[in-house]
N, C-alpha and C positions, 0 to 999 in steps of 0.2 A: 417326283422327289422320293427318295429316299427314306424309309419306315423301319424302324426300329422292331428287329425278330430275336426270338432266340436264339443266343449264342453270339449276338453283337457285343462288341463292346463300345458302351456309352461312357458319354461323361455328361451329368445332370448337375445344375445349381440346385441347391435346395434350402428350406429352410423348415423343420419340424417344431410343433405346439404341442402343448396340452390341450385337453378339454375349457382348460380356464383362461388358454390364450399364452400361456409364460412359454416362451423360446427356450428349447430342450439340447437343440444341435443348427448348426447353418454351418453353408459353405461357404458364407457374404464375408470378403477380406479373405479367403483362401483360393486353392487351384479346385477346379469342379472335383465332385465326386467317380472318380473311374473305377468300373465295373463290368460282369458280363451277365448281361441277359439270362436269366433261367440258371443260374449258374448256383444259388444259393448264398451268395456273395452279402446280400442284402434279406430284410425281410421278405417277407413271403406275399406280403398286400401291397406293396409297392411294387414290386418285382413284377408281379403280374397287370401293373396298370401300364407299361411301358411298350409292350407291342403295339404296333401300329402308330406310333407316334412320331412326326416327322422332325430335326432340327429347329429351333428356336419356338416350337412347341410347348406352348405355357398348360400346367393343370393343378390344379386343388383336388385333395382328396384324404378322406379320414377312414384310417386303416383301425377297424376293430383289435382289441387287444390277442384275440386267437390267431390272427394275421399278421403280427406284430413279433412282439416277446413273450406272447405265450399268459396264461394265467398263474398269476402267484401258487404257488405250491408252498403249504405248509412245511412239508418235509426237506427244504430247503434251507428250514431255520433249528440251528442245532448250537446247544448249550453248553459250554465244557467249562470245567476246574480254571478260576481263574489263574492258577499255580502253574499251572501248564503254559501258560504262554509268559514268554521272556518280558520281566520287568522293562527292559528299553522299549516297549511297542508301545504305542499309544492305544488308550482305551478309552477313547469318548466316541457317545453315539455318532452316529453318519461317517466314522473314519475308516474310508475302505484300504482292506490290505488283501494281500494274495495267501493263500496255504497251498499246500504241495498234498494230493491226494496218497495213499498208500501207493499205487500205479504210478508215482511220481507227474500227472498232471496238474499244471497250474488252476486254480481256482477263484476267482474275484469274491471278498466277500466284504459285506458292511459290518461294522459294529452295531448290533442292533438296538442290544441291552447291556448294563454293566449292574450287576449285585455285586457284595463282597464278598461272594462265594465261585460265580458263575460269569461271565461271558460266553452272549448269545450271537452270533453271527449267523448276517442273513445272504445266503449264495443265488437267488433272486437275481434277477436284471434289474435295476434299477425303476425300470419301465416297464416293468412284468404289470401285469391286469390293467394296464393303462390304453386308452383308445389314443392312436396318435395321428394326427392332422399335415398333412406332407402339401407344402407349394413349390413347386419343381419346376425348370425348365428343362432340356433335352437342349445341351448345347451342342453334341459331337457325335456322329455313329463313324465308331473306327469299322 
């Protein structure tokens, strides 16, 4: 049979947890996940469980958070005038929006904090410093 190497392109079911168990992302009711192998496509601890693995190939496994999204970084979380941002935007904690960097790059960020001076937004992953739990199948090697 057929093993999944570097630079294939798969397609894997999955379903990712927390630590505490709560469902974070799945592909159950979607089309698999397609990808390529070592490609950087996907994180970095998943990505590397997938060589050698043959179609309808079932595994579990819990990718540490440095193998994941990385650890929370402080300097991620940045405070500004709450004047500065347009009365039309919503300002309640956990509301993510997007800002345009000076480079003009998009930037995903949460609302973190709201004072009535300040809004803090956090550009973090969602699932930065978090260990994440992957049960996958390997349905396809294109």
């Amino acid at each position: 049979m057929t093993e999944v190497k570097s630079g294939d392109t798969v397609r894997i079911h999955y379903t990712g947890t927390l630590a505490d168990g709560t469902t974070f992302d799945s592909s159950q009711g979607r089309a698999p996940l397609e990808f390529t192998v070592g490609s950087g496509q996907i994180i970095p601890g998943l990505d590397r469980e997938l060589p050698g693995m043959q179609v309808g190939e079932k595994k579990t496994v819990t990718i540490a958070a440095d193998d994941a999204y990385g650890q929370r970084q402080d300097g991620a979380m940045q405070a500004i005038p709450r004047d500065q941002i347009p009365a039309e935007i919503p300002l309640e904690v956990g509301t993510g929006l997007q800002m345009r960097t000076p480079q003009g790059q998009t930037v995903n960020v949460t609302v973190a904090e709201v004072t009535a001076d300040t809004v803090t937004l956090d550009a973090n992953h969602p699932l930065a410093g978090k260990d994440l739990t992957f049960d996958f199948e390997v349905v396809e090697i294109a």
